[in-house]
N, C-alpha and C positions, 0 to 999 in steps of 0.2 A: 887375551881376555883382560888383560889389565885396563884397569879405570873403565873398562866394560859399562861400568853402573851410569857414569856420564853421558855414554853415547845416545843420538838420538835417533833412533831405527825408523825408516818410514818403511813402506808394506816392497816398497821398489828394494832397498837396501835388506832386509829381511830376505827375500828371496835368494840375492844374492851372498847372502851369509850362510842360509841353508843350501845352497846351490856348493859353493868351497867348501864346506863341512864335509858333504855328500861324496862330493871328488877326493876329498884328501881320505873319509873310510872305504870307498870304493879304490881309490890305489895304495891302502895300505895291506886291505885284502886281497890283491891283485885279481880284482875281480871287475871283467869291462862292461861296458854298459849297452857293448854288442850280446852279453849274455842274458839279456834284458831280465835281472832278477831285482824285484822291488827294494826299493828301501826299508820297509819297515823289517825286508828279512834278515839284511844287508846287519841292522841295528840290532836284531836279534843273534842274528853270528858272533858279533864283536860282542855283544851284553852293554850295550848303551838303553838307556830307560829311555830319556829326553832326548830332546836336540837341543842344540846349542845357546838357539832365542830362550828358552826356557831355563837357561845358567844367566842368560844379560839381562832378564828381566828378576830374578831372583837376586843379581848383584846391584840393580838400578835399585829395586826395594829394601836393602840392605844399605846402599845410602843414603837415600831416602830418610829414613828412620835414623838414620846418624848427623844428619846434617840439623834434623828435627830437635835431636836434642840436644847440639852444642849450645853455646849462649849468640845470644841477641846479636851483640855486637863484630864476631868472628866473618871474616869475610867467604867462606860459603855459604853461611847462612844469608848475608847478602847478597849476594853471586843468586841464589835460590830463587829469590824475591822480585830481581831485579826484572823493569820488565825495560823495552828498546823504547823509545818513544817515536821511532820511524812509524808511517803510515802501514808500508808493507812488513808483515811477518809473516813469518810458517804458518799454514793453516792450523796444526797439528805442530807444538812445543812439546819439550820432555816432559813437563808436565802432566799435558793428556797421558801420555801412556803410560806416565805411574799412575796417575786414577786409574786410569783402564785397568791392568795388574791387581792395583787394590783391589778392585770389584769383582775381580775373576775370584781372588783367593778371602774376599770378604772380609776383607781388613775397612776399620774405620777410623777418621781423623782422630786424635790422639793415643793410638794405639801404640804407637810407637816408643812413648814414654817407661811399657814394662817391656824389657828386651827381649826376655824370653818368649813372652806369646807374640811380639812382633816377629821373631826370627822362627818361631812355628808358621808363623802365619806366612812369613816370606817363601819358608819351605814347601809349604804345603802346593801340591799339584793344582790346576786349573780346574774348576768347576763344570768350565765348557770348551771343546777343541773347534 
C-alpha cells in the first residue's frame, strides 16, 4: 500500500487488485473457492468493512490535499501540474479519478486548505457503489 495514493488504477487494474485481495482473504481463511461462498461473507468473517480500492482512493485523496497545499514552487506540486506535451495520452490521468473520488465523497476545490474537514471528507464512505 505504500505511495498507494500515486498509483493510477484503471477499471482493468482495479479488478485485478480486488481479484489479489480476494485470494490472499480467501487463503488466509483457508477457505476454497470450490466452497463457492461469497465475498461479501467471506469480508464479513474476517470483519473487513471496505476493500482495498477504497484504502487507494482514501490515500490518492489524502495526497491530493497535501500536495495542494505545499508551496508553489516544491517539485510535487509541479510533478501535479505537469501536463506531457506528446499527442497520445491516457484517456483517463490520475487526475480524473481524484475528481471522480471528490464527487463521490462531495468534496470541493479548495477544500483541502482546512485539514480536518478534508481528512473527514477523505474518510467518509461513497455516496454511490
Amino acid at each position: 500500500m505504500y505511495g498507494s495514493g500515486t498509483w493510477r488504477l484503471t477499471e482493468n487494474n482495479k479488478r485485478q487488485v480486488e481479484a489479489t485481495e480476494m485470494y490472499a482473504l480467501r487463503r488466509s481463511s483457508r477457505i476454497s473457492r470450490k466452497e463457492r461462498i461469497r465475498n461479501v461473507t467471506i469480508r464479513q468473517q474476517i470483519g473487513l468493512e471496505e476493500p482495498i480500492i477504497e484504502e487507494i482512493e482514501q490515500n490518492r485523496l489524502t495526497w491530493f490535499g497535501h500536495v495542494q497545499r505545499i508551496a508553489e514552487g516544491r517539485l510535487p506540486k509541479i510533478a501535479l501540474k505537469w501536463m506531457p506535451k506528446q499527442k497520445r495520452r491516457p484517456k483517463r490521468n490520475w487526475m480524473d479519478f481524484v475528481r471522480k473520488a471528490m464527487n463521490e465523497r462531495n468534496l470541493n476545490e479548495g477544500q483541502w486548505e482546512d485539514r480536518k474537514r478534508w481528512s473527514l471528507g477523505v474518510g467518509q464512505r461513497r455516496t454511490t457503489f
